[in-house]
N, C-alpha and C positions, 0 to 999 in steps of 0.2 A: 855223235859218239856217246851212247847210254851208259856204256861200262865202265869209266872215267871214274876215280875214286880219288877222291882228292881229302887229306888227311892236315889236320888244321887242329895244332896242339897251344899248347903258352898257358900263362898267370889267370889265374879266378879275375873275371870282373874286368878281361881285356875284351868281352863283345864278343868272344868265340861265337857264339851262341847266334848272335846278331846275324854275324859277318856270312858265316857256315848256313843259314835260312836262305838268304838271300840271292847266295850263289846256288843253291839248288833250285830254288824258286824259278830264278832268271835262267837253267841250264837244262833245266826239265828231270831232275837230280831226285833222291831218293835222302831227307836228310836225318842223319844220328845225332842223337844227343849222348857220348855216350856220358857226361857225368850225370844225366837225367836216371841212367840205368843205379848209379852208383849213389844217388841219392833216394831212390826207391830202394833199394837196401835197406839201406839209414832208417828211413821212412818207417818200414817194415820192423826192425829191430827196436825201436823206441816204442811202437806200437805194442809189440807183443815182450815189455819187460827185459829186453837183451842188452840193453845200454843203461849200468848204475848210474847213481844221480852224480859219481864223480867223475864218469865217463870210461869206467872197466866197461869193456865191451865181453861178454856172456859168450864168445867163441863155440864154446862147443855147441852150447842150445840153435845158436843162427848155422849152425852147418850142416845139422842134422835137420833143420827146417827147409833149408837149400837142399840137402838128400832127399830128401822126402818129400819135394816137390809142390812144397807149402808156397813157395814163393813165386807167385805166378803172374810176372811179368808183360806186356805187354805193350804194343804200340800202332797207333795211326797216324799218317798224315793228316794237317789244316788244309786248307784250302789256299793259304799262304806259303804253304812251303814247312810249314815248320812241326813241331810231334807234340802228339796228344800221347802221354802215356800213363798205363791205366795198374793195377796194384792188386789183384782177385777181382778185377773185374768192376774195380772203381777208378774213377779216374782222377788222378793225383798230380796233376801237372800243374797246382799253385800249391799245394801241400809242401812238394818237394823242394820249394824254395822259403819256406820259413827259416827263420832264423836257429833254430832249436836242431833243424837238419843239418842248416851250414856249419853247425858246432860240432859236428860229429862226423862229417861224412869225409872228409880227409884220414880219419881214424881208420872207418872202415875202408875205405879203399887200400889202406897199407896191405889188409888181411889176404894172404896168397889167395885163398879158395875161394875170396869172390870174386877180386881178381880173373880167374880163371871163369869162374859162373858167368861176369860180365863180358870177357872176351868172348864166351863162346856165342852168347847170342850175339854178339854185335857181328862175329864173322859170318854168322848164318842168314844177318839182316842185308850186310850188304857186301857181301859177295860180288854181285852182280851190275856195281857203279851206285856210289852213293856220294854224298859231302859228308864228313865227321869230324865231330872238335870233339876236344877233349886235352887229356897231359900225354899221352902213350902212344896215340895212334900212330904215329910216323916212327916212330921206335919198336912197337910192340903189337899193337895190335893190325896195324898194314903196314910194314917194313918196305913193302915193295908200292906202296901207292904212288898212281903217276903223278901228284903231285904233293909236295909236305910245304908247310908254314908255319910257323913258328911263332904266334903273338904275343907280344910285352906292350905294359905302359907303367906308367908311374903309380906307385900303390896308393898315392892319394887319391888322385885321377881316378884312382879302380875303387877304392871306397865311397867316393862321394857318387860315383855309378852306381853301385850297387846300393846307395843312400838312396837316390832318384829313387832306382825300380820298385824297392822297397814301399815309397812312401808313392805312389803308383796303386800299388796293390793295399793300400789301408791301413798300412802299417806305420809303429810311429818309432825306427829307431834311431841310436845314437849312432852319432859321427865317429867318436871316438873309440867306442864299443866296434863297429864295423872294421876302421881301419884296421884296428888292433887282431880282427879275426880274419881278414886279407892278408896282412904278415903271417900271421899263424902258419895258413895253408899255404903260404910259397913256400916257406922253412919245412913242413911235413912233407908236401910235395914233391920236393927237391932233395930230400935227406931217406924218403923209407928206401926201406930196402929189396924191394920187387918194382922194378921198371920204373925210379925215380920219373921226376920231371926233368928232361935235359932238350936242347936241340937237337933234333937229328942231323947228321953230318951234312947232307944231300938237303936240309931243310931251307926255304929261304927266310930270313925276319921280318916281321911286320910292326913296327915299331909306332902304334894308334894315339899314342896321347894326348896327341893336337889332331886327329884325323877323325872329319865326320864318313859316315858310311859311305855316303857318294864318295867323297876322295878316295877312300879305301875298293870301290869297284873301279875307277880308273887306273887306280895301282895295279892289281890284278886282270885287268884286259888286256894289258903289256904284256902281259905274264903267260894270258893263255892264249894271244893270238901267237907269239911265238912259236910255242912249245906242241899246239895241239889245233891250231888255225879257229879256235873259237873265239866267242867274245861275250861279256856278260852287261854289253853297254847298247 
């Protein structure tokens, strides 16, 4: 079943990322990242002066750069399952996870016009059967995906996650500093006003806080040999 689109929304720092790899990996899946899309944005606007140093974002200049087709996005699969995504043609896929992006990129995502810029590639990418996390997808951008989940865990949990990964990649940050910008983005995410963060009605929960990956695939093999006689075990 190639064309199986399975839409996989919730909290920064709940393992989207993780979880949404691994099933396409195991499923033979095509997989999005889309907040990777929406952190190349970010990326992009910090780069080229669009984000002041108190955090006004330069709207007009980043739209007219998105008109004008400055913004030239792009993406490959690993060999693992998971996306290499590249910026003009550079490849930005540890960039996009600095600290200095995470501070900004819930901002930019409120903005309708990327918004829109980020749906449309993401429907042109996977059309055709993919995995995708993110906040919107089972609300917004695949309303009708055959399947939606919903991931939460404890924002501690989720900051000293994104503590690890961080200090993984060379980095040396705070605990405190982290937590504090995982609250942020649930209150941003959940409060703008273009296709908040909410459940989808049809969505089911995934509730991770005490769940390693494996448990989280035997949860889900329930789930898709019922619904669609697959298994990802």
């Amino acid at each position: 079943m190639t064309n199986i689109i399975i839409a996989i929304d919730g909290y920064s720092s709940t393992g989207k990322g993780t979880f949404a790899v691994e099933i396409a990996r195991r499923l033979g899946l095509l997989y999005l990242d889309s907040g990777a899309l929406y952190r190349t944005v970010t990326l992009y606007a910090l780069q080229h002066g669009q984000i002041e140093w108190n955090g006004e974002i330069l709207e007009r200049r980043l739209q007219e750069d998105m008109l004008l087709g400055r913004i030239e996005i792009s993406v490959l699969p690993k060999d693992d399952g998971s996306m290499r995504i590249f910026l003009g043609g550079e490849e930005v896929s540890a960039k996009i996870r600095e600290l200095d992006v995470a501070r900004n990129v819930s901002a930019i995502a409120t903005i309708p016009f990327v918004r829109n810029f980020v749906d449309e590639q993401l429907h042109r990418l996977g059309a055709k059967g993919c995995v995708m996390d993110g906040r919107d997808i089972g609300t917004a951008v695949f309303p009708n995906a055959d399947l939606k989940i919903f991931m939460t865990a404890d924002a501690e949990i989720r900051a000293w996650r994104r503590v690890r990964q961080m200090e993984e990649a060379g980095q040396h940050p705070r605990f405190e500093e982290i937590l504090k910008n995982v609250q942020e983005r649930d209150y941003i995410d959940s409060h703008r006003a273009m296709n908040p963060l909410r459940k989808a009605d049809d969505a089911i929960v995934l509730d991770n806080s005490h769940m390693t990956v494996a448990e989280q695939m035997v949860w889900l093999d329930g789930i898709l040999r019922e619904r669609f006689n697959l298994s990802v075990l």
